[in-house]
Structures are given as structure tokens and as C-alpha cells.
C-alpha positions in Angstrom: -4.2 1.6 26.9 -0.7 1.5 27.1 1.5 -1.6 26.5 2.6 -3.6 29.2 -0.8 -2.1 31.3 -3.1 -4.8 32.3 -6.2 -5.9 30.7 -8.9 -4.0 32.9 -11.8 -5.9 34.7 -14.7 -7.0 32.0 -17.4 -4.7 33.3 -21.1 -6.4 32.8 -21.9 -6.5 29.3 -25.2 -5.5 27.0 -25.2 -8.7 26.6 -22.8 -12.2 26.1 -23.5 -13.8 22.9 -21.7 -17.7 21.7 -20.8 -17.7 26.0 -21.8 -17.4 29.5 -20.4 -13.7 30.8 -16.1 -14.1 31.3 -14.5 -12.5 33.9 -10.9 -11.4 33.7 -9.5 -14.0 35.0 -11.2 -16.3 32.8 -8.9 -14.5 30.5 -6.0 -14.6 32.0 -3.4 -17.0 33.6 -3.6 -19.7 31.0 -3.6 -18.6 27.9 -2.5 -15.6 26.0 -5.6 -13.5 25.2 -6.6 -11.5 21.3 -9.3 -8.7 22.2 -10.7 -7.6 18.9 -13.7 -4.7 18.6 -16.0 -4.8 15.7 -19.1 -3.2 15.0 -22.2 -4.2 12.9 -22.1 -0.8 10.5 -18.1 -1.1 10.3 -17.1 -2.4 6.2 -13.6 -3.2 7.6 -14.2 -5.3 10.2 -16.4 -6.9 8.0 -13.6 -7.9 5.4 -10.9 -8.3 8.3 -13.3 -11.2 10.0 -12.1 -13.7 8.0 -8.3 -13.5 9.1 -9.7 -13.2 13.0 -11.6 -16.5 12.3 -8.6 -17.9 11.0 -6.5 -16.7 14.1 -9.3 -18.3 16.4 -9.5 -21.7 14.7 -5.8 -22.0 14.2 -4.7 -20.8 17.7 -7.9 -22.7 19.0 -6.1 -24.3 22.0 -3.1 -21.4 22.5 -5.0 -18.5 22.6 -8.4 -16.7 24.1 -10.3 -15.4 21.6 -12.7 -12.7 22.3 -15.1 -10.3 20.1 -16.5 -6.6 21.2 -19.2 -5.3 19.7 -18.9 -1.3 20.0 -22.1 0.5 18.2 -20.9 3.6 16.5 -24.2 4.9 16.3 -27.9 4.3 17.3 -28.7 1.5 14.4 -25.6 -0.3 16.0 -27.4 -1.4 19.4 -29.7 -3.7 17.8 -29.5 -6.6 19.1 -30.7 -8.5 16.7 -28.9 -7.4 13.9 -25.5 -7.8 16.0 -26.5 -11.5 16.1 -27.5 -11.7 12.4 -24.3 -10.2 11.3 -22.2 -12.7 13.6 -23.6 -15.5 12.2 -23.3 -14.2 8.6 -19.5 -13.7 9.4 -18.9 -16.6 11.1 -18.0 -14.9 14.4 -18.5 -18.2 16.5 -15.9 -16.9 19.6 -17.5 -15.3 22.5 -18.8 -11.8 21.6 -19.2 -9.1 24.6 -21.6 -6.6 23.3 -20.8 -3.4 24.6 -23.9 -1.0 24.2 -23.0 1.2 27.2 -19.1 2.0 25.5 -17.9 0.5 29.0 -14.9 -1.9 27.9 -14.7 0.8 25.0 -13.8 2.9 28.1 -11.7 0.6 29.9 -9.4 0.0 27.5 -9.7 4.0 25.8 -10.2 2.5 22.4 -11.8 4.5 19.7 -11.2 2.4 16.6 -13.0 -0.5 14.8 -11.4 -2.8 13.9 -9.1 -2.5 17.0 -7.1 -5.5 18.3 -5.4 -5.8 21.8 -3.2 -9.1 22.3 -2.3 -9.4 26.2 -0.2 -12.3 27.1 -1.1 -15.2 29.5 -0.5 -12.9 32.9 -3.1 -10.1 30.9 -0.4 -7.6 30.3 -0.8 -6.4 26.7 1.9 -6.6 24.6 0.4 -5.4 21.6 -2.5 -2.7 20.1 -3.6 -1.8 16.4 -6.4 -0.5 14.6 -7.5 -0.4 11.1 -8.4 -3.2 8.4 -4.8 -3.6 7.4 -1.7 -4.9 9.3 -2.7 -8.5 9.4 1.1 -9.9 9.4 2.0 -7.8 11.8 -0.9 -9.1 14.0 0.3 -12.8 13.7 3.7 -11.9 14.0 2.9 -10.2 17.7 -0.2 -13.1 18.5 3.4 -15.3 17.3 6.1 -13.6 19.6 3.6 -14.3 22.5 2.9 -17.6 22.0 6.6 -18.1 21.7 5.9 -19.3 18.2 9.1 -19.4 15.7 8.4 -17.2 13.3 9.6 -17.7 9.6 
């Protein structure tokens, strides 16, 4: 995805875990939206779940959070495990599991950890990948919010 492009339509999911399937415009129209992809066999996203639980309960009422599970390989698609390793990390936020790749697809996004933060009208406004680059997260999840940053 490009910046600026709209968030594409949520196509059905594996499966909706913490949530009742959302729709794209649950996601959009009120409420700036952070898209993050994970998987279950993925030692980054693993250590970067604690900042992305932090983002969730401190932006709690300012921001949509959302979790995608994308299987990098066959032991990935259990469900099961996805579930186990949720819990285990405290992923409480909605979590679209995405067995069939097709929001992978949707948005083109190869990486895990990815993040995608689309502003309230679902344009997004900012993309990165990789464990790293937490700051510069919250400083883009900031700017959109209108936050002041220090």
C-alpha cells in the first residue's frame, strides 16, 4: 500500500478472535485506526507486543486497535495455538486471523511485524515493518491524533 491509499475492505476472515467480524467502516469515520500483523512463529513480534499493548491501552478511547494474524508457514494456521499465544502476550484487541493471506493481499504486505496507521477517514498515513522503530510509531499514531508531541 501506498500512503494516502485507503484502507481496503476487510475481506471475511479465518476467523475473528477477542470480537464479532469488523467491517471497514467499523474502522473508519471515528477514530484513527493502528493495523498491526503478527504471526505465531515470528520472535519479533513477540518482543514488539508489549509496546502495541501499551499503544492499545493508552490510546484506548482515540484510536482502533486491530491485530492480523498472517501464518508464515503451515504450523502457523493452527488455530489453537494462535489463541494460546494471544493470550500469553496479552493481545486482548480484536485479532483478524488471516489463514487465506487475503488482507495480507489487500494491503500487499509481506512483513511481520508490519504496522499500518490510517487516520479517522481510513487513509493511511503511515507504514513500517520490522521489530524496531517504536518512536517513530508513536510519533506518526501522535501526528494523527493531533497529539503535541515533545
Amino acid at each position: 500500500m501506498r500512503l494516502r491509499q485507503p484502507m481496503p475492505e476487510l475481506p471475511e476472515a479465518t476467523e475473528w478472535l477477542n470480537s464479532e467480524a469488523l467491517t471497514k467502516d467499523d474502522l473508519t469515520g471515528n477514530k484513527p485506526t493502528l493495523i498491526h500483523f503478527w504471526s505465531v512463529s515470528c520472535g519479533l513480534c513477540k518482543e514488539a507486543m508489549p509496546n502495541v499493548n501499551e499503544f492499545r491501552d493508552e490510546y484506548e478511547k482515540d484510536l482502533n486497535v486491530v491485530a492480523v494474524h498472517m501464518p508464515r508457514s503451515e504450523k502457523d494456521l493452527d488455530l489453537e495455538k494462535i489463541k494460546e499465544v494471544a493470550e500469553e502476550h496479552g493481545i486482548t484487541q480484536p485479532i483478524y486471523v488471516d489463514n487465506q493471506h487475503a488482507l495480507t493481499d489487500a494491503f500487499e504486505n509481506q512483513y511481520v511485524p508490519a504496522y499500518y496507521v490510517f487516520d479517522e477517514e481510513g487513509n493511511l498515513r503511515h507504514f513500517q515493518a520490522g521489530g524496531g522503530g517504536m518512536k517513530m510509531l508513536r510519533k506518526r499514531v501522535d501526528r494523527v491524533l493531533g497529539v503535541n508531541q515533545k
